[in-house]
C-alpha positions in Angstrom: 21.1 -10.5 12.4 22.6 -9.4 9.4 23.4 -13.0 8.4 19.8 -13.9 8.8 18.2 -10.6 7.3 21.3 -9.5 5.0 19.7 -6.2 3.8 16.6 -6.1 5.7 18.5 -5.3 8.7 21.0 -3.1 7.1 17.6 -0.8 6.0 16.1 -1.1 9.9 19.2 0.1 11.1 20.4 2.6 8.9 17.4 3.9 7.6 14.9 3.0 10.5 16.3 3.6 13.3 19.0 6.5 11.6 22.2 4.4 13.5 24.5 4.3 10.8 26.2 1.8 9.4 25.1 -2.6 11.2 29.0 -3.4 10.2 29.9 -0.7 12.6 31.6 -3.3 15.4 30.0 -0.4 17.8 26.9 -0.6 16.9 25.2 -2.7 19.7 26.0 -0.6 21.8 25.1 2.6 20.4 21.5 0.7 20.2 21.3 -0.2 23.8 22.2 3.5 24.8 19.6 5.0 22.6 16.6 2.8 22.9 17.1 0.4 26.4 15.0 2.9 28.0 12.9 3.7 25.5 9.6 3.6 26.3 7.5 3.3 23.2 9.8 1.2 22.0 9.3 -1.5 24.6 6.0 -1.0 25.3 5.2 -1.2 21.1 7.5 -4.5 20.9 6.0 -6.1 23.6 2.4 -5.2 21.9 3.8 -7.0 18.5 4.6 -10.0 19.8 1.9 -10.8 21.8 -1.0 -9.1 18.9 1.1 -11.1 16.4 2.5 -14.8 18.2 0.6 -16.9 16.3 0.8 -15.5 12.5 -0.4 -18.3 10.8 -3.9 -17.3 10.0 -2.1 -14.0 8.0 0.9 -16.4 6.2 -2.2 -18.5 5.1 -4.4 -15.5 3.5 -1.3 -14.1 1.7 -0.6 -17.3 0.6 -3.8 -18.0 -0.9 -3.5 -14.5 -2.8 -0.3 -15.6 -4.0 -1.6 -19.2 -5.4 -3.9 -16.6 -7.4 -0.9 -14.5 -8.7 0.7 -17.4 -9.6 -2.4 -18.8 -11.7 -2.4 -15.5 -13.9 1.4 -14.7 -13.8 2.7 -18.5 -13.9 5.9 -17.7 -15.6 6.5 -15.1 -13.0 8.4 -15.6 -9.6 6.8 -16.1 -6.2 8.5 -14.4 -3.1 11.6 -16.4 -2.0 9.1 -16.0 1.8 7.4 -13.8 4.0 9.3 -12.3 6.7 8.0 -10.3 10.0 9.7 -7.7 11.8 9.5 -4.9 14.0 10.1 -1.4 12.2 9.3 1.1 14.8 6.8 1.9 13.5 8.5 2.8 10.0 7.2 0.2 6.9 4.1 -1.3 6.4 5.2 -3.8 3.9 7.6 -3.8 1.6 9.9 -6.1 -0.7 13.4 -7.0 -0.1 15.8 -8.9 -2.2 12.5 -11.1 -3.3 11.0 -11.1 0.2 7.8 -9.8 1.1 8.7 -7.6 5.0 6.0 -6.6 7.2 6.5 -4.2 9.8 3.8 -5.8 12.7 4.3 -2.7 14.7 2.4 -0.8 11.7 -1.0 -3.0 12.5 -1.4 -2.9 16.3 -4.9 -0.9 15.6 -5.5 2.9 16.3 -6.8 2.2 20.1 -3.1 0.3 20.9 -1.5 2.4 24.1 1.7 2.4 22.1 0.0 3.8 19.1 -2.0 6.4 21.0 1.8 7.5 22.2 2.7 8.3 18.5 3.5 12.1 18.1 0.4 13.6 16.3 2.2 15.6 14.6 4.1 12.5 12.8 1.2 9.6 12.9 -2.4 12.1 12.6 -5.3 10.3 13.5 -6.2 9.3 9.0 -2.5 7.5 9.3 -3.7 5.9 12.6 -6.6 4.4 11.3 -5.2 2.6 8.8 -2.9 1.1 11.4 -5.5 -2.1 11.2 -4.4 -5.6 11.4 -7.2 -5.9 8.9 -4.8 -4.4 6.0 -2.3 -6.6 6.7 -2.8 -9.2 4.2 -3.5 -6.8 1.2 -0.8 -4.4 2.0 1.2 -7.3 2.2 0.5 -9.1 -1.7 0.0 -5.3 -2.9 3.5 -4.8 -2.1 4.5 -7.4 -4.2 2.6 -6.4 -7.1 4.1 -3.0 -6.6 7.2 -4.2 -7.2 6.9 -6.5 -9.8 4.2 -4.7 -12.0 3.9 -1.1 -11.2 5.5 0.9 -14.4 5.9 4.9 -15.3 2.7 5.5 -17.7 3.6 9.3 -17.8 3.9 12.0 -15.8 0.9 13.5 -16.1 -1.8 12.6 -13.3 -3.8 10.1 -15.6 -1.1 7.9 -15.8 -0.2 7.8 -12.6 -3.4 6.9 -11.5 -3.8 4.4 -14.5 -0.5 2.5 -13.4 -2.2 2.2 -9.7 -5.4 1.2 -11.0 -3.6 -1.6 -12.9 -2.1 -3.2 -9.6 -5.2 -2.9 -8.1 -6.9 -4.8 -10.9 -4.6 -7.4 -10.2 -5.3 -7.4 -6.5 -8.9 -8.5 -7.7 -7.6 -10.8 -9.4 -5.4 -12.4 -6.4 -8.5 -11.8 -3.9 -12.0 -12.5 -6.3 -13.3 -12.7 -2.4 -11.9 -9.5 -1.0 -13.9 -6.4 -0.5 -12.8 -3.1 -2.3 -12.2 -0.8 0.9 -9.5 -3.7 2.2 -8.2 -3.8 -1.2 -7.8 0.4 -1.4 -7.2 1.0 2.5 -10.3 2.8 2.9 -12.8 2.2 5.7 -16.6 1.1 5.1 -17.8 4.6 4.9 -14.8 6.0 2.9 -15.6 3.2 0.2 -19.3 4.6 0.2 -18.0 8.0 -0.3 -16.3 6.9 -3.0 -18.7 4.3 -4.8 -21.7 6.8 -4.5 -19.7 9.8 -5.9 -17.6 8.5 -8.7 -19.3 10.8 -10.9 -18.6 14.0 -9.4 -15.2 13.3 -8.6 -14.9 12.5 -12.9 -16.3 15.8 -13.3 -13.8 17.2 -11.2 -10.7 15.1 -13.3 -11.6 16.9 -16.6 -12.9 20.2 -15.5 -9.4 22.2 -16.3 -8.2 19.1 -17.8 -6.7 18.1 -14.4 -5.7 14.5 -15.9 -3.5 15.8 -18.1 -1.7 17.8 -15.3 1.8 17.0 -14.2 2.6 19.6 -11.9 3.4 18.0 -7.8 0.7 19.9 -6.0 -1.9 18.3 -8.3 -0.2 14.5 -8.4 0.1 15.1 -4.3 -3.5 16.0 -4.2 -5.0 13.5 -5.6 -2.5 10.3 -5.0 -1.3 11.0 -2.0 -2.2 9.6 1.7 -4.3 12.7 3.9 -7.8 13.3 5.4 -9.4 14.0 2.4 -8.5 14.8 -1.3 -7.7 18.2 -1.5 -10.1 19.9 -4.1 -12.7 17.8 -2.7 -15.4 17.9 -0.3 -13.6 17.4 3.1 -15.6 13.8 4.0 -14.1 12.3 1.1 -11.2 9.7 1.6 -7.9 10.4 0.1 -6.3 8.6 -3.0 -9.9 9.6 -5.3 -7.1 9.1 -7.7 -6.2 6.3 -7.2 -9.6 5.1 -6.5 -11.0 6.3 -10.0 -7.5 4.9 -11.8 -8.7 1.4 -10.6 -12.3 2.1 -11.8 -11.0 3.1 -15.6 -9.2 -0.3 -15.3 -11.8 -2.2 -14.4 -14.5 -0.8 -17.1 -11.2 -1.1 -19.7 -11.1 -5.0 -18.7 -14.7 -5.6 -18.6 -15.6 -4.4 -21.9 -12.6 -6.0 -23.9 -12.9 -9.6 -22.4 -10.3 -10.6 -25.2 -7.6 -8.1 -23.3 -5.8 -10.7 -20.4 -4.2 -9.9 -17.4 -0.9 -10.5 -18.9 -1.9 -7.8 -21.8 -2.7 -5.2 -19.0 0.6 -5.9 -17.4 2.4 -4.4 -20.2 -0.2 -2.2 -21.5 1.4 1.5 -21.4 -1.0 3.6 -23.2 -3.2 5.7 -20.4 -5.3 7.0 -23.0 -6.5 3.6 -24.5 -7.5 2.5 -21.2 -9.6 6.2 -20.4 -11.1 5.8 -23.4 -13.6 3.0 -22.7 -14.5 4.4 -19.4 -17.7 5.8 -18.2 -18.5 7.0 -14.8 -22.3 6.3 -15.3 -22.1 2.9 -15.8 
């Protein structure tokens, strides 16, 4: 395993699982005392690999996105392959020494009898809905832009949410076809939410100059995963940040047609990209 996954594995047992050290000679042991019985751990495998045996329809899609990437970006590398695993239930998707990962285990849907066993406490009921083989593919290529073209645009909250927008923008690019609740994670309704009240959630980003704002609570707020956004009404979906950062971007690129992709990859002035925004429009 650890000459076929090199540091993949070394981050599924060390970090994943918590086992220490894979150069340990002990540790196939310590494994098989701590998880041969384990019952969601069996029961959640076995689930993967029967959900997920055939994963050619998803290798397809992602490639697709990536022939898109590679049109806008085509001095820029494409990911050495796609590689699935089992993460108990620990990583959606991440990259890895130019791979793109997916965890399967983290798209068995929210009505999966090893999902259902998932502590509450750990996996609420918002995380468990997003556990949709439907985000798959998206997660998968937003990973990779996330790693290739996410940058620090400030500390303050507008250019966090700016610098997410930006990837985003480039997931339209990669999928013209895709709709925008796949793109953000968001269910049907939640996109609703979101597309009908765009400009009360702006009126709430400048009232108290909340954009400029750098301290935790208010980045957490607004960027993090939850039910809701905190200092919102309590049926909206989480991320509004990141939601409305993707929105500036996309008014920012749609009235300066002479602006490429390329020039909002290394664009890393917040402010010039608010400025052309309007939540009317």
């Amino acid at each position: 395993l650890l000459e076929n996954y090199g540091k993949l594995y070394e981050l599924f047992v060390s970090q994943m699982l918590r086992e220490g050290s894979p150069h340990d000679p002990m540790i196939g042991d310590y494994l098989v005392r701590r998880f041969g019985s384990d019952e969601l751990l069996n029961l959640s495998l076995d689930a993967t690999q029967t959900s997920f045996s055939d994963f050619t329809k998803y290798e397809k899609e992602i490639e697709s996105g990536l022939k898109f990437y590679k049109h806008h970006f085509p001095d820029s590398a494409l990911p050495k392959s796609i590689v699935t695993f089992y993460s108990y239930f620990n990583s959606h998707a991440m990259v890895v020494e130019n791979d793109i990962c997916i965890g399967l285990d983290m798209y068995l849907g929210e009505s999966n009898e090893a999902v259902q066993m998932l502590p509450v406490q750990s996996f609420p009921n918002y995380f468990k809905a997003k556990m949709d083989p439907k985000f798959l593919v998206p997660n998968a290529v937003k990973a990779w832009l996330l790693e290739r073209f996410y940058t620090d645009m400030g500390d303050d909250l507008l250019g966090q949410i700016i610098a997410a927008g930006k990837v985003l923008y480039m997931m339209d690019a990669c999928f013209p076809e895709m709709t925008d609740d796949l793109k953000m994670g968001y269910s049907t309704e939640e996109l609703t939410w979101a597309q009908t009240n765009e400009v009360l959630v702006w009126q709430e980003l400048v009232k108290d100059e909340t954009l400029y704002k750098k301290d935790e609570l208010t980045l957490v707020n607004w960027v993090d995963q939850g039910p809701f956004t905190k200092g919102l009404p309590e049926d909206s979906p989480a991320q509004m940040g990141i939601w409305m950062g993707w929105q500036m971007v996309r008014d920012y690129m749609r009235k300066n047609p002479d602006v490429t992709i390329q020039d909002l990859a290394i664009e890393l002035n917040p402010k010039r990209i608010l400025k052309h925004y309007d939540a009317e429009d």
